[in-house]
mmCIF file as gemmi writes it, N, C-alpha and C atoms, coordinates in Angstrom:
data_model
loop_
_atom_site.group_PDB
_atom_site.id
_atom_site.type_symbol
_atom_site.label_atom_id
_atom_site.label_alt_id
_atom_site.label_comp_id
_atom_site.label_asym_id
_atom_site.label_entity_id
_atom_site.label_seq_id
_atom_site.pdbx_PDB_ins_code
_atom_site.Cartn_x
_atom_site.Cartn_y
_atom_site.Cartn_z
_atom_site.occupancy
_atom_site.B_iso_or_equiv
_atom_site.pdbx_formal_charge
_atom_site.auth_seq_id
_atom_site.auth_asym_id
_atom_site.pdbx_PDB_model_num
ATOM 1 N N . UNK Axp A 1 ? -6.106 12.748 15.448 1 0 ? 1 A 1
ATOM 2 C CA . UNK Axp A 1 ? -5.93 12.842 14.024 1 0 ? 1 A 1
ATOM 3 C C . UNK Axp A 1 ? -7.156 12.309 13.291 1 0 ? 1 A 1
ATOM 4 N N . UNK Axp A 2 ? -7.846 11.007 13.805 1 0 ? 2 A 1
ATOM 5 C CA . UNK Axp A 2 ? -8.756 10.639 13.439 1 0 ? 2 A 1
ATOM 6 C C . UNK Axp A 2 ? -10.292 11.789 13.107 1 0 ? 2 A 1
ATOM 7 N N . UNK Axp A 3 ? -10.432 12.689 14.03 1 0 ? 3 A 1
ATOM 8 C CA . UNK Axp A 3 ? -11.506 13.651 14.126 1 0 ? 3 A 1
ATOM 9 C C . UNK Axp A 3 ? -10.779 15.087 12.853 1 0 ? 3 A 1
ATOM 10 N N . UNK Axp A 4 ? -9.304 15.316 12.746 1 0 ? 4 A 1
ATOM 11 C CA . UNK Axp A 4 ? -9.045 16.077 12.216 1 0 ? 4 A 1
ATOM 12 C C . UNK Axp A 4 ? -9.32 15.556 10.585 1 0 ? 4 A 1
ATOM 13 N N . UNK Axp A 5 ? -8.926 14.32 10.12 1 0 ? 5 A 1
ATOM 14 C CA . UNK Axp A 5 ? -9.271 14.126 9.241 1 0 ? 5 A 1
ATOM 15 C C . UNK Axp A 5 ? -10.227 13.333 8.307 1 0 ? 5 A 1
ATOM 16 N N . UNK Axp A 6 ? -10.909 13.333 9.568 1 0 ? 6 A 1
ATOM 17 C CA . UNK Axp A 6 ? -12.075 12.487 8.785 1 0 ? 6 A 1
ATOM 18 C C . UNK Axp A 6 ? -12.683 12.335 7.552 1 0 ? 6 A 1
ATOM 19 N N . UNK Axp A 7 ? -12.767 13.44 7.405 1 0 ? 7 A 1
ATOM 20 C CA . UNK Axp A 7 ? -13.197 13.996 5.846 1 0 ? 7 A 1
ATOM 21 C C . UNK Axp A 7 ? -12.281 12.933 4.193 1 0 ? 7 A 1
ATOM 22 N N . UNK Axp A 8 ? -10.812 12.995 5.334 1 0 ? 8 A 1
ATOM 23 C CA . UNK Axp A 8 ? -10.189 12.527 4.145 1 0 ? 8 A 1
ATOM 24 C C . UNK Axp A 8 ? -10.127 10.863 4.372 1 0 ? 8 A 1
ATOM 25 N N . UNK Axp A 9 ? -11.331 10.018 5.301 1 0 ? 9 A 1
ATOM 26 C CA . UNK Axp A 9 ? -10.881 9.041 5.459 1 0 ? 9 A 1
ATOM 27 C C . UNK Axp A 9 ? -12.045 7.924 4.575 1 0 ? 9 A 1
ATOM 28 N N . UNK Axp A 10 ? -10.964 6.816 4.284 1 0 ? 10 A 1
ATOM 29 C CA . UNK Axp A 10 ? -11.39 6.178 2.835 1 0 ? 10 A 1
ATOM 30 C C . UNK Axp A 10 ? -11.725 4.282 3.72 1 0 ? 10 A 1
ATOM 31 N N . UNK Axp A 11 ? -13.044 4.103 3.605 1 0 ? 11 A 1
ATOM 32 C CA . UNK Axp A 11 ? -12.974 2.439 3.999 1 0 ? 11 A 1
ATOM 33 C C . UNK Axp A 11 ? -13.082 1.617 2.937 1 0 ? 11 A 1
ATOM 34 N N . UNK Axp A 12 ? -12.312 0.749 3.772 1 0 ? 12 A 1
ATOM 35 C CA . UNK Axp A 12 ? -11.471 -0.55 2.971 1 0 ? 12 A 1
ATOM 36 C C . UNK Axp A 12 ? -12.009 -1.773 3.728 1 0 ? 12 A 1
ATOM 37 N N . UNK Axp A 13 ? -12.262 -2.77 3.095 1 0 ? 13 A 1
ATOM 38 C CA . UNK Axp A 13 ? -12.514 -3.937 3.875 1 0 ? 13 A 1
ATOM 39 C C . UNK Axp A 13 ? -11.547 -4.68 4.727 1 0 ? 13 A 1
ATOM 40 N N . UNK Axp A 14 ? -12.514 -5.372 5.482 1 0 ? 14 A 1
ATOM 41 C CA . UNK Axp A 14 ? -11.763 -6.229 6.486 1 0 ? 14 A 1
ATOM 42 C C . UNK Axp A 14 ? -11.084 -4.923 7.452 1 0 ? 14 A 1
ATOM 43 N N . UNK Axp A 15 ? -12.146 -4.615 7.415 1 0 ? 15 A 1
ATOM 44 C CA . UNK Axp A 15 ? -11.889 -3.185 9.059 1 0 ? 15 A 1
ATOM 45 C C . UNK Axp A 15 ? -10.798 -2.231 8.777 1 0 ? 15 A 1
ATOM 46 N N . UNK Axp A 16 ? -9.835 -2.161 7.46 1 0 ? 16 A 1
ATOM 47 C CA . UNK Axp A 16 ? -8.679 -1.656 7.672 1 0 ? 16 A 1
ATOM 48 C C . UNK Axp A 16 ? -8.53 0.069 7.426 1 0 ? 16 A 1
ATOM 49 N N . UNK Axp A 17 ? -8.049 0.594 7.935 1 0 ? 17 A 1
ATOM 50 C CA . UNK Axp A 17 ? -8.238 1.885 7.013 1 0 ? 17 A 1
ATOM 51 C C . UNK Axp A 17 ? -7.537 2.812 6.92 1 0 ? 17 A 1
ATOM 52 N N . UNK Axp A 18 ? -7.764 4.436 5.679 1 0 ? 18 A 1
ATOM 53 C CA . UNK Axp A 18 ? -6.829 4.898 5.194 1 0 ? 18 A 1
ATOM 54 C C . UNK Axp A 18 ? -7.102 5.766 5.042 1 0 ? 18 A 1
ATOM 55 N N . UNK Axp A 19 ? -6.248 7.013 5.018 1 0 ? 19 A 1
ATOM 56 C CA . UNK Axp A 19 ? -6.88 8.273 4.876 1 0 ? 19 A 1
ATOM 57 C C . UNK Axp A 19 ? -5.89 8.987 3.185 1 0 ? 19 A 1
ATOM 58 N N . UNK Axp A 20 ? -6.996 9.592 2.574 1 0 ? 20 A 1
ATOM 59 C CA . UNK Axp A 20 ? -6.179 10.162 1.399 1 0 ? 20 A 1
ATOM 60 C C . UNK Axp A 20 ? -6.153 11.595 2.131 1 0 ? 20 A 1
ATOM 61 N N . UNK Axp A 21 ? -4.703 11.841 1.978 1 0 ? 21 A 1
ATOM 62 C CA . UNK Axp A 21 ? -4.209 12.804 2.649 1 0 ? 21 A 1
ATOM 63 C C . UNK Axp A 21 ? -3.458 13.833 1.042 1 0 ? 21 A 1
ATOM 64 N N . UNK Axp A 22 ? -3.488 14.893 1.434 1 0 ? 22 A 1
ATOM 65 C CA . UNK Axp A 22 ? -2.757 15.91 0.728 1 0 ? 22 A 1
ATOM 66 C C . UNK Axp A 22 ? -0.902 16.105 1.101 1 0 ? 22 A 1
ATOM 67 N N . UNK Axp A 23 ? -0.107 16.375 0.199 1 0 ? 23 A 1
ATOM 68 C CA . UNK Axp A 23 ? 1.493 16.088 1.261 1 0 ? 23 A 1
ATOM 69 C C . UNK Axp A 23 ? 0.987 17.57 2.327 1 0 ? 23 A 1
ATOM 70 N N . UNK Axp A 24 ? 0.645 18.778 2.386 1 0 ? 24 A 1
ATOM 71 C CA . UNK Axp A 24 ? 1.022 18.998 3.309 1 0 ? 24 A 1
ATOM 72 C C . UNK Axp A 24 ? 0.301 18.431 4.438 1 0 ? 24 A 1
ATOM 73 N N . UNK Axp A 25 ? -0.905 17.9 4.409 1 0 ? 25 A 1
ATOM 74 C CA . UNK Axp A 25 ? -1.625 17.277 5.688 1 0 ? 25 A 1
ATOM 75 C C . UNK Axp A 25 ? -0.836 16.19 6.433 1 0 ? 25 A 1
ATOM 76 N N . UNK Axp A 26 ? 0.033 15.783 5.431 1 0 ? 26 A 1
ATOM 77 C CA . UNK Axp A 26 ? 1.254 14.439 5.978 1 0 ? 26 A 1
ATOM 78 C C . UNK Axp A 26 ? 2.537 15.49 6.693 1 0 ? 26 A 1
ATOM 79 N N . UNK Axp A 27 ? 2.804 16.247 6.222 1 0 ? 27 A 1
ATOM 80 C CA . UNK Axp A 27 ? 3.767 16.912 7.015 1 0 ? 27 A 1
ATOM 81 C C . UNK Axp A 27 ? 2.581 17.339 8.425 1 0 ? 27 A 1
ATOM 82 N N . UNK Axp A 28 ? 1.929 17.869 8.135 1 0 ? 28 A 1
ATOM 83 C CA . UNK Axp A 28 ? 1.755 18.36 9.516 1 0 ? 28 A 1
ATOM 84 C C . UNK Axp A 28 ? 1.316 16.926 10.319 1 0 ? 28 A 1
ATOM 85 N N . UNK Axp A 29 ? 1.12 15.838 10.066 1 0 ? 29 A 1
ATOM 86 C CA . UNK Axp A 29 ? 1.209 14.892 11.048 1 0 ? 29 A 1
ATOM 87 C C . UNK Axp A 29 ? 2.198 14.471 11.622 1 0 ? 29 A 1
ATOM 88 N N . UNK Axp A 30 ? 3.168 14.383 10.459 1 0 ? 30 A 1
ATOM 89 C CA . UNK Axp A 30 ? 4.518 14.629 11.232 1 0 ? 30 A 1
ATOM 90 C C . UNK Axp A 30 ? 5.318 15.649 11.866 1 0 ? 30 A 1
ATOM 91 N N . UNK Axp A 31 ? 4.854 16.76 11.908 1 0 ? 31 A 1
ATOM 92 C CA . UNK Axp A 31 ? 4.885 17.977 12.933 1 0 ? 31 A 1
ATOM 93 C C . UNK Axp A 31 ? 4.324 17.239 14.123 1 0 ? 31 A 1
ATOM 94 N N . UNK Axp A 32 ? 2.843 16.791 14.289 1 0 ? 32 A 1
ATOM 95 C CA . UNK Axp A 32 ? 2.414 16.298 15.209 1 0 ? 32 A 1
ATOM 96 C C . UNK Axp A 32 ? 3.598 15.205 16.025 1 0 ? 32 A 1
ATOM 97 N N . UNK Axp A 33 ? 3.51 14.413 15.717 1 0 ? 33 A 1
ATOM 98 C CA . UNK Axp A 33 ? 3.799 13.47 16.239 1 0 ? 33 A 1
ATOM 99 C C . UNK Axp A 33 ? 5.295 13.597 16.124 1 0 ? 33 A 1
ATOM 100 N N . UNK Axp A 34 ? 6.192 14.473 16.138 1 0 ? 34 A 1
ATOM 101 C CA . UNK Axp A 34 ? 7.458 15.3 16.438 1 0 ? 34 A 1
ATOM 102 C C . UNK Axp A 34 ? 7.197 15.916 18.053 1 0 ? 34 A 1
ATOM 103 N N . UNK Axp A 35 ? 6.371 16.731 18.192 1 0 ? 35 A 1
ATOM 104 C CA . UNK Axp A 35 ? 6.3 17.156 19.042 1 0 ? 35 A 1
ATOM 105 C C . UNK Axp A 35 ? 5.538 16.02 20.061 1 0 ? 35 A 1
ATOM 106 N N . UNK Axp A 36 ? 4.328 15.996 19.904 1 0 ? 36 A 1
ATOM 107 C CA . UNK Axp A 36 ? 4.06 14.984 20.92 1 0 ? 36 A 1
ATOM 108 C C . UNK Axp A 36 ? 5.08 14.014 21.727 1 0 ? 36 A 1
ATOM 109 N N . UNK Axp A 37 ? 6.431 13.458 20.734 1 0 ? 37 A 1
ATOM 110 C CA . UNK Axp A 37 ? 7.47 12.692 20.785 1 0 ? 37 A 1
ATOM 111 C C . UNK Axp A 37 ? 8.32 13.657 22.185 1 0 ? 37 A 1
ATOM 112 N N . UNK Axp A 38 ? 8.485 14.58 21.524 1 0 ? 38 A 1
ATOM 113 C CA . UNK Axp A 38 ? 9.046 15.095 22.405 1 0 ? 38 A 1
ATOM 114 C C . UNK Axp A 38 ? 8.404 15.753 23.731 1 0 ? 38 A 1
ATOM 115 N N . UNK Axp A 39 ? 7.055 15.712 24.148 1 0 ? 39 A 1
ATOM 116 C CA . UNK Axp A 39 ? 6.771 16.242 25.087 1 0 ? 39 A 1
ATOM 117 C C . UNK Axp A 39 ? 6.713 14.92 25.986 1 0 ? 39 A 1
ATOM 118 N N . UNK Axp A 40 ? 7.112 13.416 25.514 1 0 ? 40 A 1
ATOM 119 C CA . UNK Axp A 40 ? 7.255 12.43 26.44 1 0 ? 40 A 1
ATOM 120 C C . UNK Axp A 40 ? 8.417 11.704 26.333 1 0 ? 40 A 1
């Protein structure tokens, strides 16, 4: 996810960080990580 959204990723101090995401880019992470879930 990190390489997919890089573009949208925002640094914050003290190492922490965040990505400004669009809602559908948040659904499809949670598509992701639905399935991934289920392939283990």
């Amino acid at each position: 996810m990190h390489k997919r959204f890089k573009s949208s990723s925002v640094k914050l101090k003290k190492s922490r960080e965040w990505f400004d995401l669009w809602v559908w880019q948040i659904w499809l992470i949670y598509f992701w990580m639905k399935v991934y879930h289920l392939k283990n």
